[in-house]
N, C-alpha and C positions, 0 to 999 in steps of 0.2 A: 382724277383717277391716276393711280400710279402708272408707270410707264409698262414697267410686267403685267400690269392686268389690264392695259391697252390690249398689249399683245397677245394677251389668251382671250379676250373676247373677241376679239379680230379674228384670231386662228378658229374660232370655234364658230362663228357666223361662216367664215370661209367653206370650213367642212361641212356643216350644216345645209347654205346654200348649193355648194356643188354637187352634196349628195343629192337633193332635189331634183335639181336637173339635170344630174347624170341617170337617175330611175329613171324622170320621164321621156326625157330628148335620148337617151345614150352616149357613149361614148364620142362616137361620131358627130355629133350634132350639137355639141355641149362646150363653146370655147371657151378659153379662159377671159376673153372678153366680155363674153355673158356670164359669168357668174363674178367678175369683177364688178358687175354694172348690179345684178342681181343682190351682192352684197354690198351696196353704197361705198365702197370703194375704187382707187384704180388700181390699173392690170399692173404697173409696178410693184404696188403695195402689195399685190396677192404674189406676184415672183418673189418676192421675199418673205413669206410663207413658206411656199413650194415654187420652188426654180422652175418645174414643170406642170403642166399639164398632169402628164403619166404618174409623178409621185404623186401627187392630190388623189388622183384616180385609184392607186393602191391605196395610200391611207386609208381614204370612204371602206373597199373592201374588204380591209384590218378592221374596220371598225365595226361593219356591218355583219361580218366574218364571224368576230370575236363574240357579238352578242346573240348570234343564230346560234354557231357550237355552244354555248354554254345553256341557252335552251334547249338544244338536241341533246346535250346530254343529262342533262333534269328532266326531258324525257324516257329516253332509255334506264335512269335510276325508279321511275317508277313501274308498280306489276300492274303492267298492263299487257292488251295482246298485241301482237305485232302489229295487226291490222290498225288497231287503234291508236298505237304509238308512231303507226305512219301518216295518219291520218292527222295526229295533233303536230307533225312534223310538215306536214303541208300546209295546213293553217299559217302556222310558224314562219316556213317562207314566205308565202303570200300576205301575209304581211306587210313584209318588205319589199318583196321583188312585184313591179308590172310587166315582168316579160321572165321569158325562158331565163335560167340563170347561165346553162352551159351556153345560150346562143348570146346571153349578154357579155359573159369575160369571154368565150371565144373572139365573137366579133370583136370588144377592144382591143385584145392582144394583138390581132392582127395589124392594129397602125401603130405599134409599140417596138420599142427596143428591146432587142433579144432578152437584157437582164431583168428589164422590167414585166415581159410576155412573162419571162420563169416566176417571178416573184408571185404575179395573177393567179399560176397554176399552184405554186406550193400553199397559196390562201386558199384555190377547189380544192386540193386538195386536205390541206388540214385541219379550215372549219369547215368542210361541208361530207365531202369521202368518206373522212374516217372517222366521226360521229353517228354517221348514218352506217356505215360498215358494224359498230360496234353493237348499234341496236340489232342489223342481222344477228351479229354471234350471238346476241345476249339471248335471242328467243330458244325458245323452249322447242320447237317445229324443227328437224333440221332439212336445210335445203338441197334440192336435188343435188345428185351425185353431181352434175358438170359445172354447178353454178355455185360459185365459190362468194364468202359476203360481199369480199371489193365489186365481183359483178355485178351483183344483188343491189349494191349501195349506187353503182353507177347505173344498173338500166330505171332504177327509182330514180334519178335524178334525171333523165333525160327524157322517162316517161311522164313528166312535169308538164314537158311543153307542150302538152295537148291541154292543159288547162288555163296556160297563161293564152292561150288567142280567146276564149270564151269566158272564165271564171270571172273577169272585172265585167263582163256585160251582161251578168246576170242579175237581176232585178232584186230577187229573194237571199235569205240567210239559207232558206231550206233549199232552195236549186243548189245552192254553188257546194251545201253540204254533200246531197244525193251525187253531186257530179264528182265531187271528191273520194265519196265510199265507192260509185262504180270505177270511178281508176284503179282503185286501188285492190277493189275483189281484182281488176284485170290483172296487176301488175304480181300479186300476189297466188292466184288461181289460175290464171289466162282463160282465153275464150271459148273451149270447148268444155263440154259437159260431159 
């Protein structure tokens, strides 16, 4: 094998493994000696990939980033009703994520370098915020006078993490559906009648 496709298969086992064990360990619990060992190489090999930890860590989120927004928004291009284009928007994350998404780039940022914290936030923000912002404006409903879409977009996103402690320990397709539609009547109606 040539020496360039050494190194993209390498680079691509690297991303591949540490995306794994950054979902399920985190951030914090995810060295690059574990994911050195995890990808049959050593920790050298992988510094020269990624000089850090923290760069590997964005990339994974570019990557995982890049192909949520582009779901969310082949969401939002279809007529659907809000309800339901949120609904196929949570499926979409869960997917991917086994935990809260704001408490999983929160928490990383927090042991990160100020420029690489910022980097974390412009990826919530650009594939996640503003995709999901855009399906607010797009609906047809508009929302209350004080709640503006980026609000709308962020308490949908926070109001997630009542789903990741329970939705992977649900046994059935039809539980973790029903528990997804009552979030989201909440999130979209709230709790009075």
């Amino acid at each position: 094998m040539k020496k360039e496709k050494v190194f993209e298969v390498t680079h691509q086992s690297i991303l591949e493994t540490a995306k794994a064990l950054f979902l399920e360990n985190g951030y914090r619990n995810t060295s690059t000696r574990d994911i050195a060992k995890a990808a049959n190489i050593t920790q050298p090999a992988l510094y020269y990939h990624f000089s850090t930890k923290e760069l590997l860590f964005i990339e994974i989120n570019k990557q995982i980033g890049s192909q949520l927004k582009n779901d969310i928004e082949q969401i939002e291009k279809s007529p659907d009703s809000l309800e339901n284009q949120l609904i196929k928007c949570t499926n979409a994350l869960l997917s991917v994520y086994h935990r809260d998404i704001f408490s999983f780039i929160h928490q990383s940022a927090a042991e990160m370098e100020q420029d690489n914290k910022q980097q974390l936030f412009y990826i919530l923000n650009d594939y996640y915020l503003e995709p999901i912002q855009a399906i607010f404006e797009s609906n047809q409903n508009p929302l209350s006078n004080k709640i503006t879409s980026r609000k709308a977009a962020q308490f949908y996103l926070m109001s997630l993490s009542l789903l990741f402690s329970t939705i992977h320990q649900l046994s059935t397709e039809k539980e973790r559906s029903e528990q997804i539609a009552d979030l989201m009547e909440m999130v979209l109606h709230g709790v009075l009648s």
